[in-house]
LODRENSE-981501 format. One record per residue (C-alpha): residue number from 1; residue in one letter; x, y negated, z negated. Coordinates in steps of 0.001 Angstrom, whole numbers, plus 500000, padded with zeros to 6 digits. Layout:
residues N
- num,residu,X,Y,Z
- NUM,A,X,Y,Z
...
//
This chain:
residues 421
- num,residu,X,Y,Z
- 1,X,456429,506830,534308
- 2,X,458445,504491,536811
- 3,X,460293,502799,534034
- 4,X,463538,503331,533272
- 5,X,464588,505490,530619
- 6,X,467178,502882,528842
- 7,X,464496,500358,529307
- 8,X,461869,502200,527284
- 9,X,464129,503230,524804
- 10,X,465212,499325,524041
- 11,X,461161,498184,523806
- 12,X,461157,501061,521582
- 13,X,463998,499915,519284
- 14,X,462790,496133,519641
- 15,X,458620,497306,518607
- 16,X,460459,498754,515414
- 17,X,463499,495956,515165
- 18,X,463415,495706,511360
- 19,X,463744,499430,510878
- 20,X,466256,499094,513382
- 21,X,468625,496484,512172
- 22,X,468204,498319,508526
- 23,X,469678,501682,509875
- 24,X,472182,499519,512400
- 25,X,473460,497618,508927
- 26,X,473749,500644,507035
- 27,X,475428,503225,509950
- 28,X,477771,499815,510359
- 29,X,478934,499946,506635
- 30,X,479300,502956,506549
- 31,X,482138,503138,509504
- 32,X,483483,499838,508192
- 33,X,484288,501806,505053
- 34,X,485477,504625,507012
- 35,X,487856,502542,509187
- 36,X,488829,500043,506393
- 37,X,489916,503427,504473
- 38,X,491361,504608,507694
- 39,X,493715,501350,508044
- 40,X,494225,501006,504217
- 41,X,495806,504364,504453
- 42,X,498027,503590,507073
- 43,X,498798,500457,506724
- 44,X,499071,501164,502954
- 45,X,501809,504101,504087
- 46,X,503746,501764,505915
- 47,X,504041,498882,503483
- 48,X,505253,501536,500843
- 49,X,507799,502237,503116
- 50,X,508601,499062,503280
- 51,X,508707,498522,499903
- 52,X,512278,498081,500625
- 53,X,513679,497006,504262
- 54,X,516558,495589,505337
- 55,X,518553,497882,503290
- 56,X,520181,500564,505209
- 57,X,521776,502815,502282
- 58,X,520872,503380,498708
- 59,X,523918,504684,496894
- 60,X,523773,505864,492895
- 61,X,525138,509040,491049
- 62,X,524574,512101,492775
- 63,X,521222,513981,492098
- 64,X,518149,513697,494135
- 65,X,517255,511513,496914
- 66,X,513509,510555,495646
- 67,X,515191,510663,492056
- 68,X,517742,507803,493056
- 69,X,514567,505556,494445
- 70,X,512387,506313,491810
- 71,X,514635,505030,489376
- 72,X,516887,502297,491180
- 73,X,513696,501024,493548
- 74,X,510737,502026,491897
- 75,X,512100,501900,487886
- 76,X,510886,505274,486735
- 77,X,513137,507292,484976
- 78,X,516416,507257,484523
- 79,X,519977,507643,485786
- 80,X,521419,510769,485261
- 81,X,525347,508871,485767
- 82,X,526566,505483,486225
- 83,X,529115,504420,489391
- 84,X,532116,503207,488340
- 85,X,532721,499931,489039
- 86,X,535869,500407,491021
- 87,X,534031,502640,493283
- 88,X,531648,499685,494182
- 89,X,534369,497557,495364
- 90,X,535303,499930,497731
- 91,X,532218,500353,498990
- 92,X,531915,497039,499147
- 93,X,535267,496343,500743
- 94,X,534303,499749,503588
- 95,X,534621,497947,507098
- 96,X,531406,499127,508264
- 97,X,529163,497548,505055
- 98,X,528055,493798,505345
- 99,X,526823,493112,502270
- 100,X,526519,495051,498837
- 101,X,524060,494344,495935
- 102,X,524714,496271,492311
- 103,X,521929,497150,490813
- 104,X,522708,497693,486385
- 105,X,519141,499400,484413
- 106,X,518804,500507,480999
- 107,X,517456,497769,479196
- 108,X,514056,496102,478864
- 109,X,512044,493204,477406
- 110,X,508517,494352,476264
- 111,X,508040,497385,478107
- 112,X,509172,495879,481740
- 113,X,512802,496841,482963
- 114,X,515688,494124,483032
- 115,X,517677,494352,485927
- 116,X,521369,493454,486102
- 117,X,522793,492082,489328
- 118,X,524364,489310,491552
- 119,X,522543,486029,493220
- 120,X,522862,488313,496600
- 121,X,520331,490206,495186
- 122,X,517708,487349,496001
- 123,X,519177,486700,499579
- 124,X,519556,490444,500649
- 125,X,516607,491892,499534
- 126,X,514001,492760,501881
- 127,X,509915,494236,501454
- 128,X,507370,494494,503837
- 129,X,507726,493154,507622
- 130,X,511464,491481,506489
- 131,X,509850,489474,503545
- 132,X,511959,487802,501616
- 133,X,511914,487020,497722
- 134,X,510720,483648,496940
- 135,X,510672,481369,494029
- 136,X,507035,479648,492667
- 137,X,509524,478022,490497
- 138,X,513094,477499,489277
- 139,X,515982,478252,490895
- 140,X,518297,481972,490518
- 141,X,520293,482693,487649
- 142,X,523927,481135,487439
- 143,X,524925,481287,483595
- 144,X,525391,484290,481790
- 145,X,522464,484131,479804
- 146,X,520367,482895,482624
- 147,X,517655,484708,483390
- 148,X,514499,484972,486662
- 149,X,511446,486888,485818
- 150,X,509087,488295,488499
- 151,X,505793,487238,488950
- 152,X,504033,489449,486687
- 153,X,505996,489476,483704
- 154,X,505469,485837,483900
- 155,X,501282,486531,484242
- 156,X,501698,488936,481542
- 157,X,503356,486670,478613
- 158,X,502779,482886,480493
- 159,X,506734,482176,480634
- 160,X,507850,479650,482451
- 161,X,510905,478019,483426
- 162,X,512905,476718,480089
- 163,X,511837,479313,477743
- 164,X,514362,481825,475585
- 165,X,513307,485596,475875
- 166,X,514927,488315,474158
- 167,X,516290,491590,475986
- 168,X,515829,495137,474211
- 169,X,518267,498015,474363
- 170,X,516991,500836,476284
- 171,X,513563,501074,478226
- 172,X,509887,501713,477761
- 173,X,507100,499767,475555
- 174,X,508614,501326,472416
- 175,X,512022,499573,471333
- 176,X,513735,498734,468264
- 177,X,517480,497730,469086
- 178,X,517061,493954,470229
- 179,X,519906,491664,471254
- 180,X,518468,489248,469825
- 181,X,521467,487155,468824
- 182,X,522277,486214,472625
- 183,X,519093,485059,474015
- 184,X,518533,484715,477801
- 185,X,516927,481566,479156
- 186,X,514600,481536,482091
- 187,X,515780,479393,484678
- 188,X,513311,480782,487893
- 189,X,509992,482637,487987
- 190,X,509109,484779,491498
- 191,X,506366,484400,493724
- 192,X,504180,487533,493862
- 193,X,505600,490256,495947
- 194,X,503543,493204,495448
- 195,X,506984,495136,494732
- 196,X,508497,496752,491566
- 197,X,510495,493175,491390
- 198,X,507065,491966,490414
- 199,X,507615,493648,486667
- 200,X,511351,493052,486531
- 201,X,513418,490366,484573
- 202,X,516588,490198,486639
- 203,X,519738,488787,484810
- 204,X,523409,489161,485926
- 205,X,525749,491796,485711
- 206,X,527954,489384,483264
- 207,X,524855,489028,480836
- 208,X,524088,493095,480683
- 209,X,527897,493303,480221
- 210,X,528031,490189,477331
- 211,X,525077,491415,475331
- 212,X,526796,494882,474773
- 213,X,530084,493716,473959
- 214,X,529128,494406,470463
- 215,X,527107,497464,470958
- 216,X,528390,501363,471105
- 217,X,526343,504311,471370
- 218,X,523145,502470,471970
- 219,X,523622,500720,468299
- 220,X,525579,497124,467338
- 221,X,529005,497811,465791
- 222,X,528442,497681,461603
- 223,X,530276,494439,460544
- 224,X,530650,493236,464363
- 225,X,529135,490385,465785
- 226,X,530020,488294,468556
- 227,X,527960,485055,469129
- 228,X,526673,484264,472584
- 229,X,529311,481136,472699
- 230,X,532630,483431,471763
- 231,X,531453,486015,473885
- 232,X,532043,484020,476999
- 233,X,535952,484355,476229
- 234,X,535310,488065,476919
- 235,X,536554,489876,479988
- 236,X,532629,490383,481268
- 237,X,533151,492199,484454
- 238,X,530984,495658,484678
- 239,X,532616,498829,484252
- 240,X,529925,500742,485844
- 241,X,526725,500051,487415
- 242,X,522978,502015,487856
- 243,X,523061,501978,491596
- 244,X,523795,499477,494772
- 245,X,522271,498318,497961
- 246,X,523775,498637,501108
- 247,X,523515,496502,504102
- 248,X,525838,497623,507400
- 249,X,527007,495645,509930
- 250,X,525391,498048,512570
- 251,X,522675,500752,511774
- 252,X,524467,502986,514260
- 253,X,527028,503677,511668
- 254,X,524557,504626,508712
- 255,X,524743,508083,509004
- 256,X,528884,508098,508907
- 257,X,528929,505567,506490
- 258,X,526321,508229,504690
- 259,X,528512,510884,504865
- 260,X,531711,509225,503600
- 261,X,530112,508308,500800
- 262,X,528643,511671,500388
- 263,X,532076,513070,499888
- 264,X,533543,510236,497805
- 265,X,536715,511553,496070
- 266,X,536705,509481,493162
- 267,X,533601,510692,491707
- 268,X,530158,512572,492432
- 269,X,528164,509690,494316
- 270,X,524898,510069,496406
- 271,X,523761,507987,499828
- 272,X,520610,507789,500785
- 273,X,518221,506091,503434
- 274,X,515961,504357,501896
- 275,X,512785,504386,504774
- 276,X,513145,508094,505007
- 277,X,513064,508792,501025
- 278,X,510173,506741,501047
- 279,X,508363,508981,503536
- 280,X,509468,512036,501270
- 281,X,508082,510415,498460
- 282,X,504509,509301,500398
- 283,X,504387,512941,501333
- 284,X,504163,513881,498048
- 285,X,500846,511733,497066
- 286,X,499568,511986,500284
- 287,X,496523,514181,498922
- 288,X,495149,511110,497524
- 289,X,495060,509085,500337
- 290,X,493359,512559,502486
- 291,X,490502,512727,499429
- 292,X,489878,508913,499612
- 293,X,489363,509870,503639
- 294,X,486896,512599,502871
- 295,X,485056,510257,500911
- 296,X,484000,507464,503069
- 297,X,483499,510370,505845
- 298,X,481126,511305,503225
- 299,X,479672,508524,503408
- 300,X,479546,508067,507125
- 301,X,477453,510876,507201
- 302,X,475406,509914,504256
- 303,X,474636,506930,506699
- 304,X,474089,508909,509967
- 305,X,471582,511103,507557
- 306,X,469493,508247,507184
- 307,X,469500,507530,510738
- 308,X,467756,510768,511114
- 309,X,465586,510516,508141
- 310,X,464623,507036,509686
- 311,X,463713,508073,513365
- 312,X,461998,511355,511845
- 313,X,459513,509448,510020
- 314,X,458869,507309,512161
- 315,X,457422,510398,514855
- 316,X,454476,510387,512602
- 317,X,453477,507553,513583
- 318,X,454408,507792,517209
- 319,X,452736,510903,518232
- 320,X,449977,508702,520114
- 321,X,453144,506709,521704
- 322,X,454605,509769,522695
- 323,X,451485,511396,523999
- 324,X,450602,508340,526215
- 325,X,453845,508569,528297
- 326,X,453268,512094,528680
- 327,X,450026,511186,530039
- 328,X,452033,508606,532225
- 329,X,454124,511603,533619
- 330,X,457317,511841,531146
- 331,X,458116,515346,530729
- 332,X,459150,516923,527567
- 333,X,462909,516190,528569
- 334,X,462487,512633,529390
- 335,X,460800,512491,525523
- 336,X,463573,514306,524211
- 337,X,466306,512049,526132
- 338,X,464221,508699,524878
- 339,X,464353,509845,521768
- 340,X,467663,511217,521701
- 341,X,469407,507832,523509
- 342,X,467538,505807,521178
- 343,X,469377,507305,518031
- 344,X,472387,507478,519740
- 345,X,471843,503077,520680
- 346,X,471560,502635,516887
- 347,X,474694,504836,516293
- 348,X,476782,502782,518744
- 349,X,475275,499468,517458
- 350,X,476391,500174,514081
- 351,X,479761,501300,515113
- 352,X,480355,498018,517114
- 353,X,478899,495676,513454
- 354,X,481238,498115,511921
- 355,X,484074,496909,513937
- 356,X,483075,492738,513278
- 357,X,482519,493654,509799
- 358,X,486056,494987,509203
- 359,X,487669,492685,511310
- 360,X,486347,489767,508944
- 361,X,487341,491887,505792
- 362,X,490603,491874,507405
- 363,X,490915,488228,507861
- 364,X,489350,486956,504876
- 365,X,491068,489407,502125
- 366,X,494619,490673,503808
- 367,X,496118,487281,503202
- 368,X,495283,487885,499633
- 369,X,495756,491966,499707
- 370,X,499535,490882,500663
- 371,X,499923,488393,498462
- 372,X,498806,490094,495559
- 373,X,499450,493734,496013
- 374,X,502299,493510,498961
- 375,X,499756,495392,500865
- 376,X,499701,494073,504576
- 377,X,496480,494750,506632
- 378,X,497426,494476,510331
- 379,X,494240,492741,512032
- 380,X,493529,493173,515877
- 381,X,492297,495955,518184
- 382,X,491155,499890,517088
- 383,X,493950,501915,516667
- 384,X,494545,505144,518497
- 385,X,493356,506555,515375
- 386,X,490384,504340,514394
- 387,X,489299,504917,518064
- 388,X,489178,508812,517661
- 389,X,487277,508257,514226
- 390,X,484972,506335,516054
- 391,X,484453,508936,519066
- 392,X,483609,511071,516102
- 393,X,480912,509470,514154
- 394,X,479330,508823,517984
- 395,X,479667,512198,518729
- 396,X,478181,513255,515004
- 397,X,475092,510332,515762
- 398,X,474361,512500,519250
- 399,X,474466,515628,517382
- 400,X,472028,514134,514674
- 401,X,469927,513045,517102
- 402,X,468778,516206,518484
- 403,X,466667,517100,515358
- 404,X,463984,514324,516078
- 405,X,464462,514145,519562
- 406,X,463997,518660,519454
- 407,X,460753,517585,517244
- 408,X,459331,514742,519591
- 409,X,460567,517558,522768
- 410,X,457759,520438,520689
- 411,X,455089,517706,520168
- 412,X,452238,518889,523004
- 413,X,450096,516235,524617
- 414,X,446932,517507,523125
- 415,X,448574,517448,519695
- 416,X,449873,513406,520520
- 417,X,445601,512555,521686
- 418,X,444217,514576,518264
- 419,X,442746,512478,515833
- 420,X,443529,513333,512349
- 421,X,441872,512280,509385
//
């Protein structure tokens, strides 16, 4: 057998090319899964830590870091303490903090949190690679009773610009305190972010303060009521808000600015860094994102199984092949190396479809991925990562292939030449 090894091996693959391209295709979606899981995950890690960027300190009541993001950031839950007011302007007025955006929660309009804060709120606030918010339409609030909904509260009930909506005390889907005698008018509706602003309805801190002028203890004064128009003659500067953002002149003074605020004198406050929070909270549903891994391994090996079950069959029908380049010299190794080279061609071939096929999932649905779910899917090269996954399910397609290459190895000339009926 003068012939080279490799070159056998490809007429062998190209005599059988429909088998062939069936187990490339199938090896190749199976490690686009496992890759496109692989950079979902990670990518998916980062943009939740990004939910929020640009800020360098969260600052609420003191309790728990992931407590203060869940509730300010995320809207889960709720404060256990307000920050007075006073204490925000001198923050605010610290020489090290740029910018400062209060954050007011506790009430709600049909299950989705309202949000009380400034106009800043729209220029300072960051997600994903330094995204900023952006309007489909309207403008930001700049009345009292001026309202901007996010982008899925406005999918959710069709509002649009012009329309009256009516804010609820307190949150959640079940509500029965409504202030409905000062109605809020929606003056801008957010493009799709992919971030908790996506539920919100975001008002000013002059509306949360003018609705509850005639409120105490969560329920309107009996015999009191204020009109929308009178209340305006009101004093409506907060007393206290939920939490704030934090911007610094200079992220080298984070941590000092951190612990100043730490040990505030006037009252009990908490300061934390938003990116690492994040991390502490990823860590904590991190077992889903290792099970949806073990999956699509699953299913790379589901795919490398019927590599093997392919090749395997197909000895049956090669034993006369087989025998005949025995005949021509090859020796039981060079049968068990054709074999074994030929599984592993397949494996690589699928790998490298794998690769195209994931790059064009990429490019076709990250745009949207982003758009819609604030998910950004970097495109480009392998990662370090992606490249050892790959090294593995090459490494698992060599190991696989030593069952039919150990079975074509055992198959004896005479056996190959026997005619069976």
């Amino acid at each position: 057998m003068k012939a080279p090894l490799w070159h056998l091996t490809w007429r062998s693959i190209a005599n059988r090319r429909l088998t062939a391209l069936l187990t490339v295709v199938s090896v190749a979606l199976a490690v686009a899964l496992l890759l496109g899981v692989e950079r979902l995950r990670h990518d998916a890690r980062e943009g939740f830590a990004s939910t929020i960027s640009g800020t360098d300190l969260m600052v609420g009541a003191r309790s728990g870091p992931v407590q203060l993001l869940l509730y300010s950031v995320f809207h889960i839950g709720n404060a256990t303490n307000n920050v007075s007011w006073q204490s925000v302007r001198d923050i605010a007025a610290l020489p090290e903090v740029d910018w400062l955006v209060p954050l007011s929660l506790g009430d709600s309009h049909r299950g989705f949190r309202v949000v009380g804060t400034t106009d800043d709120f729209f220029a300072h606030y960051r997600y994903g690679r330094g995204h900023g918010l952006a309007f489909a339409d309207g403008r930001p609030f700049g009345d009292v009773f001026e309202a901007v909904v996010g982008a899925e509260v406005a999918a959710r009930f069709g509002y649009r610009v012009g329309q009256s909506i009516v804010v609820s005390h307190g949150a959640g889907e079940a509500t029965f305190a409504e202030h409905d005698d000062k109605p809020f008018t929606i003056v801008g509706v957010l493009e799709r972010s992919g971030t908790p602003v996506d539920r919100s309805v975001l008002v000013s801190l002059e509306g949360i303060e003018a609705i509850h002028v005639d409120w105490a203890g969560g329920a309107r004064l009996p015999g009191v009521n204020i009109s929308a128009e009178h209340v305006r003659k009101f004093d409506l500067s907060p007393k206290s808000v939920t939490a704030a953002l934090v911007g610094l002149k200079s992220r080298t003074a984070v941590f000092r600015v951190q612990r100043r605020i730490n040990d505030w004198p006037a009252e009990p406050l908490l300061a934390v860094l938003p990116g690492a929070t994040l991390q502490e909270l990823w860590n904590v549903v991190a077992i889903a994102e290792r099970a949806l891994l073990a999956v699509s391994a699953l299913v790379v090996a589901v795919g490398l199984a019927g590599l093997v079950a392919v090749v395997v069959a197909s000895l049956g029908e090669r034993r006369r092949e087989l025998a005949i380049l025995r005949a021509l010299g090859a020796s039981p190794g060079q049968v068990f190396r054709l074999l074994a080279l030929e599984s592993l061609l397949l494996g690589l071939a699928g790998c490298v479809l794998g690769i195209m096929l994931l790059s064009v999932a990429v490019a076709v649905a990250g745009p949207w991925l982003e758009t819609r779910y604030g998910l950004p899917l970097s495109a480009g090269w392998p990662s370090a990562a992606e490249w050892r996954l790959l090294g593995a399910v090459l490494s698992a397609a060599l190991l696989a292939s030593l069952v039919p290459a150990w079975r074509a190895y055992r198959y004896s000339l005479a056996d190959g030449m026997t005619i069976r009926i």
